[in-house]
Phi, psi and omega in degrees: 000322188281349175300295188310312171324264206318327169293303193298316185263022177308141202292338176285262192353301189284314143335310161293302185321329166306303184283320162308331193270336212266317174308298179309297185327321192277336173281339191286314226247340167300278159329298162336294189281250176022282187303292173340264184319329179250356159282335187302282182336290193306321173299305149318314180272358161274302196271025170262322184045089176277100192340260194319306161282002146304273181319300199294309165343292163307341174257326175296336177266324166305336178295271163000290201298303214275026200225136195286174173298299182339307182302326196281314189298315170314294171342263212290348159319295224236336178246001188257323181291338167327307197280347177110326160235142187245083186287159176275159192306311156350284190271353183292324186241009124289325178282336159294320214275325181288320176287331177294325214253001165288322169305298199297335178297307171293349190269297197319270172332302184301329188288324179271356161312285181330331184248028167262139160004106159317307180334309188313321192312282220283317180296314170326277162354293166312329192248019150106330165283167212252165181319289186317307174344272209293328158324309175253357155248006153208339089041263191299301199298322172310313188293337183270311156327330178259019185238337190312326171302313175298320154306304183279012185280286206291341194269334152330284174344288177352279169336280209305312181316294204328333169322317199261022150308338181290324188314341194242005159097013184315139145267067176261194185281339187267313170321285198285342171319296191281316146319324190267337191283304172305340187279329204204074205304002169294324199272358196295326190301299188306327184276338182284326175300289188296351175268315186289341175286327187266330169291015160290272174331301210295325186308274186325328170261350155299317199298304183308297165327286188312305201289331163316278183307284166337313184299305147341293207269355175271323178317299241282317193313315208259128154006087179300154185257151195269000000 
C-alpha cells in the first residue's frame, strides 16, 4: 500500500496533476469574473423590469437555471460548431460555465436588490437623485454586501462543476487524475484522495475569501464611536 502511495504521488504524476489544476483555476477565475459581471447586469435588468425585456430575460434564465450544466457544455462543444463556431474544450466550458452561472447570479442580485428597504429608494429619490442613481450608489452596493455568502457559495459550486469539463476532454484536474489512475488502477485511491485536497484548498480559500469580506463590510457598516 505504502508502495502503490509512494508511486502515485511520484513528482511526474504530481506535477501533471498540477498542471491539470493550473487548468481549473484558469477556467474558475475566468468564469467567476464574466459570470460575476454579466450576473450583475442581467440581475439589474430584472428587478428594473423593463416589461418586455424583463419578462423575456426572466423566462431565458429559468430555462437556464433549470438545464443541468452537463447539457449546456454538450451545447457549446458539440452544437456551437453546428453553427459555424468551433470552440476548444477550453473555451467551450467557460462559455457553459458563464452562461449557467450568470443565470444563477442573476435571480442572487435581483433577490438582493429586492430585499432593501423601499424607503432607500424613495429617500434617495427625495434628496434629489434620479432612479438610476440611487439604484446604483445606493441600492446595488448594500444588495451586494448581503449577498456576498450567497454569491461566493454559488462560485464554490463554480469551482466543483469544472469537473464535468472532463466529459468534453478539458485537460483539467479531474482529466489529468484520471489518466494517471487509467495507467495503473493502484492508483485510483491515492488520486481521489489528491483530487479531494486540492478541491478542497481551492473551496476552502473561497469560503475563507467570503467570511473576509463579510467581516470587512460589518466593520466598515458600523458606526464610528464618539
Amino acid at each position: 500500500m505504502l508502495d502503490n502511495l509512494m508511486q502515485a504521488y511520484s513528482f511526474i504524476n504530481m506535477r501533471f496533476l498540477l498542471e491539470g489544476a493550473w487548468v481549473t483555476i484558469q477556467v474558475s477565475v475566468i468564469s467567476i469574473a464574466f459570470s460575476y459581471l454579466f450576473g450583475i447586469i442581467l440581475g439589474i435588468l430584472r428587478y428594473v423590469n423593463f416589461k418586455i425585456i424583463s419578462a423575456a430575460l426572466g423566462f431565458v434564465i429559468d430555462i437556464i437555471r433549470n438545464l443541468p450544466l452537463i447539457l449546456i457544455m454538450f451545447f457549446t462543444y458539440f452544437g456551437l460548431p453546428q453553427i459555424g463556431f468551433k470552440p476548444t474544450p477550453f473555451w467551450a466550458a467557460i462559455i457553459a460555465l458563464i452562461i449557467f452561472e450568470s443565470a444563477m447570479v442573476a435571480e442572487i442580485v435581483r433577490a438582493g436588490i429586492q430585499s432593501i428597504d423601499p424607503g432607500q429608494m424613495e429617500g434617495a429619490r427625495a434628496n434629489g437623485m434620479t432612479y438610476w442613481q440611487a439604484l446604483w450608489f445606493i441600492l446595488l452596493p448594500q444588495a451586494l454586501t448581503n449577498m456576498i455568502p450567497a454569491i461566493v457559495s454559488q462560485f464554490i459550486s463554480l469551482v466543483k462543476d469544472t469537473s464535468l469539463a472532463t466529459i468534453i476532454v478539458l485537460p483539467d484536474l479531474m482529466n489529468h487524475a484520471q489518466i494517471i489512475y487509467g495507467q495503473n488502477t493502484n492508483y485510483t485511491i491515492p488520486m481521489f484522495i489528491a483530487l479531494a485536497a486540492m478541491y478542497f484548498v481551492v473551496c476552502y480559500a473561497l469560503s475563507l475569501l467570503s467570511k473576509y469580506l463579510e467581516r470587512r463590510q460589518r466593520y466598515q457598516g458600523k458606526p464610528a464611536n464618539n
